[in-house]
N, C-alpha and C positions, 0 to 999 in steps of 0.2 A: 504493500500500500504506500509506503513512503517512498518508491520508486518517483513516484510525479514531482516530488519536491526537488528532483536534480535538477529543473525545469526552473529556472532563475525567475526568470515572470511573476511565474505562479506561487514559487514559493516567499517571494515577497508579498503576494497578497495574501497568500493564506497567513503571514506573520502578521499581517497589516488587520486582518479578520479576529486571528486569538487576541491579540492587544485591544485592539478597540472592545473587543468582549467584556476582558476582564476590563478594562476601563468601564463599561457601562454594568457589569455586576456591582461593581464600587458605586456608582450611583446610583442603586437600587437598593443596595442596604444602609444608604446614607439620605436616600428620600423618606423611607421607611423613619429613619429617626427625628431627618427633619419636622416630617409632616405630625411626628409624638410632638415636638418641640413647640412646634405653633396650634397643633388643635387638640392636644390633651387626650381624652379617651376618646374623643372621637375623631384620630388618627386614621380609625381604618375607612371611616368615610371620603376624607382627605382622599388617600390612599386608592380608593375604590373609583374616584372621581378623574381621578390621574391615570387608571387604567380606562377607565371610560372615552379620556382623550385619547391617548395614545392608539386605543382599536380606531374612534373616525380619523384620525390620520392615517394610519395604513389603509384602511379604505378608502379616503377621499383623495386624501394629496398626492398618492404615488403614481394612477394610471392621468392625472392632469400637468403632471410634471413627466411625466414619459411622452407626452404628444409635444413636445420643446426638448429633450434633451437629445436629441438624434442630431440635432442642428449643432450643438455644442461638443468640445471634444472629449472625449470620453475621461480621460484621466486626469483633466482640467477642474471636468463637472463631479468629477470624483473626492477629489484635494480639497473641492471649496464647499461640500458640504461637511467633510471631517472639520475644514475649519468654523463653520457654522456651529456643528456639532459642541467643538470644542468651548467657542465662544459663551453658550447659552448655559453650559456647563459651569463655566469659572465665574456665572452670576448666582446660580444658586444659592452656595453659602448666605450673600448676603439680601434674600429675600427676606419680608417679615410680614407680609399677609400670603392667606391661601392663594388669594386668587393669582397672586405672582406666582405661584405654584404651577398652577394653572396652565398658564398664558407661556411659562417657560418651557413645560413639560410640552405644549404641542409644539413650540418651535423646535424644541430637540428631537421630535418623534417625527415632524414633519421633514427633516431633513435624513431624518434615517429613512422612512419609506421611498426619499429617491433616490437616498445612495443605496441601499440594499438592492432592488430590483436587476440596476443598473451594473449593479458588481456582479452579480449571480450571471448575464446577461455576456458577461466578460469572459466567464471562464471554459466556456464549449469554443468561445475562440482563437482561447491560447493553447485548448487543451482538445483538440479536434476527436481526437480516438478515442471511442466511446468507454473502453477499456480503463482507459487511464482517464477519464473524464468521471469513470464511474467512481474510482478508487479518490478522485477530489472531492466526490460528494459525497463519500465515509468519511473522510476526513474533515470536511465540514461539521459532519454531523458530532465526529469526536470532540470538536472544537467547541460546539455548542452545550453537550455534556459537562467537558471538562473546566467549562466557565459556570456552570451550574453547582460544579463543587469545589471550584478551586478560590472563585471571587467571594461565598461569604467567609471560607479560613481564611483568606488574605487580611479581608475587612477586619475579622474577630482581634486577628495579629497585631492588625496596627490602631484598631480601636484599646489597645494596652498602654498605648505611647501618643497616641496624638488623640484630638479631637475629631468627632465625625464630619464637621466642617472639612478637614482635608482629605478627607477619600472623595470627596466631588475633583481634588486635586490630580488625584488616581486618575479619574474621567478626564480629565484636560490633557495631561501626559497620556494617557492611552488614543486619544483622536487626534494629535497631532502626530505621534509616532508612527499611525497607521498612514496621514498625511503625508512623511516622508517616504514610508516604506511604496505607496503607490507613485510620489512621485521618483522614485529611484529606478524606476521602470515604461517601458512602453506599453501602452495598455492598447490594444489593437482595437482600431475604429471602424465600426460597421459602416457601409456604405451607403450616402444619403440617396433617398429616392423622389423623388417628387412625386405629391400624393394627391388625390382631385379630395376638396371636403373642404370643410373647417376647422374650427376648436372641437368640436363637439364627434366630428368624424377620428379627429385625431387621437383624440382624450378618448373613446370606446373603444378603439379598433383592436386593443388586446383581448378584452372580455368578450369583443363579437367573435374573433377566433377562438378563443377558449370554449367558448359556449358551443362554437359550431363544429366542432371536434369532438367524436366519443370520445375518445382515451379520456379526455380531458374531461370531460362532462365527469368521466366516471371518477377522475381523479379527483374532482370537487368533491363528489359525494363522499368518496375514502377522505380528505380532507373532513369530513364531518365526521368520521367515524373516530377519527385520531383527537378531533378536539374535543369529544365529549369525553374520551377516557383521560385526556393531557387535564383538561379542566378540573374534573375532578381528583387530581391529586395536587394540580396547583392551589385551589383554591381550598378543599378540604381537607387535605395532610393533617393541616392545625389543627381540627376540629376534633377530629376521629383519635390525632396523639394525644392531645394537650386535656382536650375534655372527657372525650369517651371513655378512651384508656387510659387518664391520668396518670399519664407520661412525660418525663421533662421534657427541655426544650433539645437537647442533646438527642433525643429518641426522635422528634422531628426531625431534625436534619440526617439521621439516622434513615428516617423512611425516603426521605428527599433523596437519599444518595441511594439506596436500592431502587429506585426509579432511573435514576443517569444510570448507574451503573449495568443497566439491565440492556437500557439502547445505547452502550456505549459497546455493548457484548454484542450486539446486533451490528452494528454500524462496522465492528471488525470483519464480522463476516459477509455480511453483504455482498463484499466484491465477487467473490471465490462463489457464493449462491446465486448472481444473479451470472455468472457468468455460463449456470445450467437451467436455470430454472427462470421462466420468464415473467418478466416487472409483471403485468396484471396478474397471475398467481401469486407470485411472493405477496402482492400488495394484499390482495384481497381474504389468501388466508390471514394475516397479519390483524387482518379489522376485523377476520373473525375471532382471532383470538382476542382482540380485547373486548369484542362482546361478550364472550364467556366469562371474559376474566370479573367485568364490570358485575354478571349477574350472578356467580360464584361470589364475591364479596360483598352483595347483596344477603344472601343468603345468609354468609359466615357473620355477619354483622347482628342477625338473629340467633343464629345458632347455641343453646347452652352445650358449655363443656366445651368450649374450645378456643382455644390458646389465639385469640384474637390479632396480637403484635405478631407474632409468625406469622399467622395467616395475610396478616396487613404486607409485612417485608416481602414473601413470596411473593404475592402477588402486585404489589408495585413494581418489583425487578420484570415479571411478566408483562404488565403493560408497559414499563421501559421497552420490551425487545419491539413488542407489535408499533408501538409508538414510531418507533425508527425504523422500522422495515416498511412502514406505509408512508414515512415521512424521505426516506434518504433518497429511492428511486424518483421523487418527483420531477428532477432536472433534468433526467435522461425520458422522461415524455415530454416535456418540453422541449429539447433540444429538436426531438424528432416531429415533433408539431409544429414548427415556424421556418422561415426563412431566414439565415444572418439576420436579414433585415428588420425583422418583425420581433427578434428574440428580444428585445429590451420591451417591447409592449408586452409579449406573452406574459415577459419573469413578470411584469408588472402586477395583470390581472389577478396573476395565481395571488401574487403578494395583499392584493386588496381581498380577493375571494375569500380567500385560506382563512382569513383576518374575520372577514364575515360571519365563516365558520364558529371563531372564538369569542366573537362578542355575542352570537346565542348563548354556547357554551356555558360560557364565564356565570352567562345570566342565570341560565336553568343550573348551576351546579351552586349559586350563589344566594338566590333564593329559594330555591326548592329546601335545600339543606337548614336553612335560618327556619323555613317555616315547617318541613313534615321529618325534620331527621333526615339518618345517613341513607338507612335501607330506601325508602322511597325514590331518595336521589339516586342509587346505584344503579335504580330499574330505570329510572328516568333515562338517564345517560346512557344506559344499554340500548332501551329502544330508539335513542338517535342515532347509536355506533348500528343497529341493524339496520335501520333506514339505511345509513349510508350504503351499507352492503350490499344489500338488495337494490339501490336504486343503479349499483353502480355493475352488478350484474346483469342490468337489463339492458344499461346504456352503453358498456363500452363493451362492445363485442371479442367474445374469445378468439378470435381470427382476425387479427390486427395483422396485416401487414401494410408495409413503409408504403410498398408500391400498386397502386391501381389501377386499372382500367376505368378510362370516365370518357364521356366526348363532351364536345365544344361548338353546340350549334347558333351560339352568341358571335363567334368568330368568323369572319373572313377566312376562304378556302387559302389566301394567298399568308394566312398569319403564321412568322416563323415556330412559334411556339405548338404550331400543330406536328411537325417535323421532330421536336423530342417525343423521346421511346423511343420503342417499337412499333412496329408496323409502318413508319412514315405514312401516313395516312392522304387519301388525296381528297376527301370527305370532309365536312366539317363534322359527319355526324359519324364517322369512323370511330371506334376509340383506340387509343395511344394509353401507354402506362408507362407510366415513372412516380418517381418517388410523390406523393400526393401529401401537399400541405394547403390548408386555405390561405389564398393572397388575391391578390386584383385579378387573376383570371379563373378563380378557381373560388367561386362565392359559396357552395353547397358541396357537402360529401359526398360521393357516390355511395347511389342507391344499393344495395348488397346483388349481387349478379352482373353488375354493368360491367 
């Protein structure tokens, strides 16, 4: 897997990626104290308000900043949102109402929904072979684990010796760091195209290919399936350790790390599995295992006589693996779903969609849980991970290939684009096959048989 990092490019952005991480875990346990700081017990409304923001920024801002950033150069528009990033970061500390909370936390979030997109967008570029493109996006996935349990030990360290004030400091040093590490590199530029439309053509044109694509339909769905299980351990860990099983706080982070640990075990293997076994299988048993998993702890949550914290550990490390086995392949459908050209709208959509997913999630695991207990919530969240499942068995067909037969009776007999594939066609209504993604000539999927 660490083959791809001889890869000078890439391994500076993937250094550029763990830094800014841990840089932004540092501001998430240092918001957390902020927000005790200025609203007292009702922190976690603070708190819950700031996550509120941060999901409409990844839905609104990232696919309306994608129809402008193709015009800009890619490593340019990259550098000056870590500097954004970092900017809104180094005001923090000295906020002293909520609502500068607020107002900071979307400019910060609203700059990572167009660097994110836009980076992800990058790496099938530098990193063409799907092989080693796959083994980038384990290693992302490691990356995002290992900031899950590496950034609150860090905070706990230096919350010994300094105040929580300077782990925002962390966050400023880690977005500039990534700043230099992208600009130390050439970051390859997708080719502009001239497109007929407006804002409004511009700003959807991700989400209408996404949308118009099974794989990807079905990927949204699995996308639901992953955030009802994610959600509920983000948001109820605390609940189920701290109250249920009046457990320290040490036993929390205990069950947090059998979670990473779980899709960190996953995200190893991945490459070597998906290299036999293909992305809609892996993905889909995947959300079926965390349906089980969801209504197995449903269950154990009622259950007399049994060792509850076990049961908890197991089964968070299980929804870790299925978490990351539906979550790590997403790139390599995307890659095969767009045009170079179109790939920074695609990464986009998924980025608002996916998001979409989370702010149901968040909701139904956040107050179901407040108002009917754990068990009810477990079933809740299962039968979203089944939705998922089922919607996505329906929509994206098990006979996906890249390449398809379709015609072209929109087109003039003399248009060169009739002449790729096979057959050379002399028809408009001939069909031709080749690799089949939606763009300007190709508005609808082909029908199954064409």
């Amino acid at each position: 897997m660490l083959s791809v990092l001889a890869d000078r490019t890439y391994r500076h952005l993937f250094l550029a990626q763990v830094i800014a991480l841990v840089g932004t875990g540092l501001a998430t346990v240092a918001l957390g104290l902020l927000s005790y700081d200025l609203a007292g017990a009702n922190a976690g409304v603070v708190l819950g308000g700031a996550l509120a923001i941060k999901m409409i920024a990844y839905i609104g801002v990232g696919p309306i900043v994608n129809a402008f950033v193709d015009r800009l150069p890619r490593r340019a528009f990259l550098v000056s949102m870590d500097l954004v990033r970092a900017s809104v970061a180094i005001t923090l500390p000295f906020v002293t109402q909520i609502w500068q909370v607020y107002l900071l936390i979307f400019l910060l979030q609203s700059a990572s929904a167009a660097f994110t997109p836009t980076f992800q967008a990058a790496i099938p570029d530098i990193l063409p072979d799907e092989e080693r493109y796959t083994r980038a996006l384990s290693l992302s996935r490691l990356a995002y684990d290992m900031e899950s349990l590496v950034s609150p030990m860090l905070a706990a360290a230096l919350l010994t010796v300094i105040s929580f004030h300077w782990l925002f400091g962390g966050t400023v040093v880690g977005f500039l760091a990534s700043a230099a590490l992208v600009v130390s590199v050439i970051v390859p530029q997708p080719k502009t195209v001239a497109r007929e439309g407006g804002i409004y053509a511009r700003t959807t044109r991700g989400v209408r290919i996404y949308l118009k694509t099974p794989r990807l339909r079905g990927l949204l769905a699995l996308n639901l399936a992953a955030a009802a299980a994610g959600a509920m351990v983000i948001v109820n860990t605390v609940v189920s350790v701290r109250t249920l099983l009046g457990r320290s706080a040490d036993d929390m982070a205990l069950a947090l790390a059998a979670f990473g640990g779980g899709s960190m075990v996953a995200a190893l293997l991945l490459p070597r599995v998906l290299e036999r076994v293909g992305d809609r299988t892996v993905m889909i048993t995947a959300s079926c295992l965390l349906t089980v998993a969801l209504v197995v702890m449903a269950l154990l949550t009622v259950a007399p006589g049994v060792d509850h914290w076990v049961s908890l550990l197991i089964l968070w490390a299980i929804i870790g693996v299925g978490y990351s086995a539906v979550l790590t392949p997403s790139g390599r459908l995307l890659r095969r779903s767009a045009t170079p050209e179109d790939r920074s709208a695609l990464f986009a959509a998924q980025f608002a969609l996916s998001h979409a997913c989370w702010l149901l999630t968040y909701t139904v695991a956040g107050s179901l849980g407040a108002a009917y207990g754990m068990a009810p919530t477990f079933v809740a969240l299962a039968g979203l991970s089944l939705v998922g499942v089922v919607v996505a068995l329906k929509v994206w067909p098990a006979a996906d290939p890249d390449e398809l037969a379709h015609v072209h009776p929109d087109l003039p007999p003399q248009h060169p684009h009739l002449r790729e594939g096979e057959g050379k066609p002399v028809s408009t209504r001939a069909a031709h096959v080749h690799p089949f993604v939606i763009d300007d000539l190709h508005h609808h999927w082909p029908k199954a048989g064409m």
